[in-house]
N, C-alpha and C positions, 0 to 999 in steps of 0.2 A: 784164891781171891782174885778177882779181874777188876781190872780199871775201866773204867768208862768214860771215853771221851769222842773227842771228833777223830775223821782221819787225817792223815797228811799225804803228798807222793811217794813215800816209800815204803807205804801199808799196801800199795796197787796190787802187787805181784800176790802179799799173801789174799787180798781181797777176790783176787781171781780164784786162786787155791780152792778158799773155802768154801766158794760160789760151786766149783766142783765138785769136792767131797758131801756137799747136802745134796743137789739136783742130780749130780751123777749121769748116769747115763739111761739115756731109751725113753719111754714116755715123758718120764716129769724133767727132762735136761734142761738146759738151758743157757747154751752156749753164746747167746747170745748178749747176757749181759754186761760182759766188759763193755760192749759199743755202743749198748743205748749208756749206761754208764758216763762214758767222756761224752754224752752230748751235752752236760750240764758244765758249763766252767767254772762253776763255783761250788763242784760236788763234795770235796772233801768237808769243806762245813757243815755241810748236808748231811754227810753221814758219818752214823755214831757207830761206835764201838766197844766191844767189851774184850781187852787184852790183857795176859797173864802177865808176869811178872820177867818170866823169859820171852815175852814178845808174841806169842802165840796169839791167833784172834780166836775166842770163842765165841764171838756174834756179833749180826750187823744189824742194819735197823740203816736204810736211805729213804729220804725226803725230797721227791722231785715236785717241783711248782708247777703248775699248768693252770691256764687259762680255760674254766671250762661253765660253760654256762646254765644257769639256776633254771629255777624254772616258767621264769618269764622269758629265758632264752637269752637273760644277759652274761655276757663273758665275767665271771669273777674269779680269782684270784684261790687257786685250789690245792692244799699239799698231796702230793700221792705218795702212798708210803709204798716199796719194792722191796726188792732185791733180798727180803729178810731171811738171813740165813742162823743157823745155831749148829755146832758140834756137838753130835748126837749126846756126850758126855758132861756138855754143859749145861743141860734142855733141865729144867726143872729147879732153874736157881735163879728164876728174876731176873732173868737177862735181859732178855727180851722187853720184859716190861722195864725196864728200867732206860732202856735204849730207847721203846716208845714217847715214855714221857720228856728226855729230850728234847724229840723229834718234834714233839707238842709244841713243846713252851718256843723252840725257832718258828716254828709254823706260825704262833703266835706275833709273834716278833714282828715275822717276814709280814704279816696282813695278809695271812690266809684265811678266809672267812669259815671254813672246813676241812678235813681229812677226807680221803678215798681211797678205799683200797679192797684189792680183790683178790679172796683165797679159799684153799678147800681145807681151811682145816680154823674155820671161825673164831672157836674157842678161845686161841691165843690171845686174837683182843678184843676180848668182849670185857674181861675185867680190866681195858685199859680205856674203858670208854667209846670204843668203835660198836656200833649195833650193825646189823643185819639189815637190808631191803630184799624184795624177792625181784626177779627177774622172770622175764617167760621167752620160752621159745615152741619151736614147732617140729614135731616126729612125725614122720610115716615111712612107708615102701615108698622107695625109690619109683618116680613117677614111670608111667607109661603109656600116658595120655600122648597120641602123635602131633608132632609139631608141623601143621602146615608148611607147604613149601616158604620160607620166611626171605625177607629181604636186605635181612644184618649176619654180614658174614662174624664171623666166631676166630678168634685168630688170639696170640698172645702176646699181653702186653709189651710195650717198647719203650723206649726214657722219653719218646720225643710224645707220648703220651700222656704225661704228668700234669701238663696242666689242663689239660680235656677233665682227668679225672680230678682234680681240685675241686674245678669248678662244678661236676655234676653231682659230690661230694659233700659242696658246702650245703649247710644247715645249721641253723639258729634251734637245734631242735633240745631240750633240754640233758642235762647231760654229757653231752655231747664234747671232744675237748677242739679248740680252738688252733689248729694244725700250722706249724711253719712249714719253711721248705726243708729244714731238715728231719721231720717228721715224717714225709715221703719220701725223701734220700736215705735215709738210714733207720728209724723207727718202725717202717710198717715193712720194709724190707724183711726187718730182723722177725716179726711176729709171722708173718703171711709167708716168706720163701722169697725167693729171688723176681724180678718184675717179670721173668719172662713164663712165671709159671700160673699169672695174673690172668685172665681171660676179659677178654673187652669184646665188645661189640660194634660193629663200625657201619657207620651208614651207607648204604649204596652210592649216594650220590656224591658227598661231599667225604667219605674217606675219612672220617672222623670220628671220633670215639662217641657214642650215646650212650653207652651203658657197660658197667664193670664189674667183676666178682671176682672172688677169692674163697676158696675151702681149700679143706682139709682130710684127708684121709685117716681114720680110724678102725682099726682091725680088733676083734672080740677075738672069744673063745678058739675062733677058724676065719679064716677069710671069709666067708658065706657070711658073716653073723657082722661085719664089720658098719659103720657109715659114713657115710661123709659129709661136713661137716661145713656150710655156707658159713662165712665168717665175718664177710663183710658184701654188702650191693648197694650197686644204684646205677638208675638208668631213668631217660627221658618220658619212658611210658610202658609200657605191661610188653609189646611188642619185643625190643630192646630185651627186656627183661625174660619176657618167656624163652629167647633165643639163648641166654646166656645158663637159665635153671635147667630146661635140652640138653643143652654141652655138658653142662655138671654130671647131669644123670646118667648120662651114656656115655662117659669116660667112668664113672661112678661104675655101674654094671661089666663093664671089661675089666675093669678091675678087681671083680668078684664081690662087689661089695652089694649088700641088700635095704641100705635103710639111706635116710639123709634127715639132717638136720638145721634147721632156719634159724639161725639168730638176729636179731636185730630189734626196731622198733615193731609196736601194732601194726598187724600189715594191715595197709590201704588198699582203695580199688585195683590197681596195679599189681599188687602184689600176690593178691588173691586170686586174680586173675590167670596170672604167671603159675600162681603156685602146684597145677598141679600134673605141670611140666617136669618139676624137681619130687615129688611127693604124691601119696594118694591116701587116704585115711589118715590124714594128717589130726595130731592132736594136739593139744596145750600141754606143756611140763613148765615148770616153776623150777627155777634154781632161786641159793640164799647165797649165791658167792662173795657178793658186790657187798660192803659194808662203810658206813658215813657217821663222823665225828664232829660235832658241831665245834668251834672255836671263837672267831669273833660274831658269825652271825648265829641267832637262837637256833635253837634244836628246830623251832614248827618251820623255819625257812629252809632249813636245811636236809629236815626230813622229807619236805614237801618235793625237793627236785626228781628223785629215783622212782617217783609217784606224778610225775606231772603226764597229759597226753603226749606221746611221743619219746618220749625219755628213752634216750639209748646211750650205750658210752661202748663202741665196738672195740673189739678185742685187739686191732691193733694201736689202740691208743694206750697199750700196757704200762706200768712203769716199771 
């Protein structure tokens, strides 16, 4: 029998524990969550828990608040549910769900207009009231279209770069979440790698950042079969951008790697442009990862956001 309640500071160390023993090691790890973790100071209320009798935790369930915008493009008031972990041996006893419903009724509380949250393995909350939205992105061979002799040198990123990239960054675009500075100190660090492994694009004249990206390397069956994985862009125009999807690709290819992947919003002129710098037979896939919980605003307002033009919510805005 487990107790369910909030946590307090001396749950931390086992809260780390068991954050280990579910994500473990190699693909699905996720060492990173003690740090986004303390960025909330008011986390322990946040997050629930399910503990045994000897103090064991068999599951969490954390509620982090963000400001992320509907899809008129206005900032509202959004819970994201994280860090949900369970001990393999307590999985099938309403933990989980019981830990959600919590997290609801403070969401509630707090004036969260809806839930967000993002997982591969859906079914946990769909009977808690979370549904499904589709998502898209773009597949092909790694491009090999040549990039004219270009005028944006390719270098990687620097801290004194930050607010270059805020500002090429910001968008009203729906979905989308509304960034402090410790979001780029510490949050997109934790999801993307360390700054220096960022790639920017810097203008000839003015030595200035115009344009940014970040991927990912993913390896199949063999290295040959692997891709790499655009996670996050933006830049001032297709230019900026073609030079930055080039660098991917042919770091991409040295790497042994053969495919690449686009995420983001619809790509615009710009983007299509660029794209076939990073890509060739590029095609549309649909993921169902992204999943939206209506609370104080109706379900048609809420469902309408992950469906607006533009809607994107990029992967370092995780929780």
């Amino acid at each position: 029998m487990s107790l369910i309640r909030t946590a307090c500071p001396t749950d931390d160390p086992a809260l780390h524990a068991l954050w280990r023993e579910c994500f473990g090691a190699g693909a699905g790890a996720a060492p990173q969550l003690p740090a986004l973790y303390a960025l909330d100071p008011d986390r322990h209320r946040r997050t629930f828990v399910a503990v045994r009798a000897d103090g064991t935790l068999d599951a969490v369930v954390v509620y982090v608040p963000r400001a992320i915008r509907d899809a008129q493009g206005t900032p509202v008031r959004v819970g994201g549910i994280g860090s949900v972990a369970a001990r393999p041996e307590a999985r099938g006893r309403g933990l989980v769900r019981a830990l959600l419903a919590e997290a609801a009724e403070l969401m509630r509380a707090e004036s969260c207009a809806w839930s967000l949250l993002f997982t591969g393995v859906p079914g946990v909350y769909t009977g808690s009231g979370w549904q499904t939205f589709p998502t898209r992105l773009r597949a092909g061979a790694l491009g090999s279209t040549p990039l004219a002799r270009s005028p944006y040198k390719i270098r990687p990123a620097r801290p004194a770069d930050l607010p270059f990239l805020t500002q090429l960054s910001r968008s009203a675009a729906p979905l989308s979440t509304v960034r402090s500075e410790a979001d780029w100190h510490t949050r997109l660090p934790a999801w993307y790698g360390p700054l220096r492994g960022w790639l920017v694009a810097e203008d000839p004249n003015t030595n200035r950042p115009v344009g940014w990206a970040t991927a990912a390397h993913h390896e199949g069956a063999g290295k040959a079969e692997g891709a790499v994985d655009v996670r996050e862009y933006a830049a001032t125009g297709a230019g900026p951008l073609a030079a930055l999807f080039a660098a991917i690709a042919g770091r991409a290819r040295r790497a042994g790697l053969r495919w690449a992947l686009l995420r983001g919003p619809e790509p615009g002129p710009a983007v299509l442009e660029a794209l076939p710098h990073l890509m060739t037979g590029a095609e549309v896939r649909t993921e169902h990862v992204g999943m939206v919980r209506p609370l104080l605003a109706g379900p048609e307002r809420v469902h309408a956001v992950p469906r607006a033009p533009g809607a994107v919510h990029w992967f370092g805005d995780s929780f």
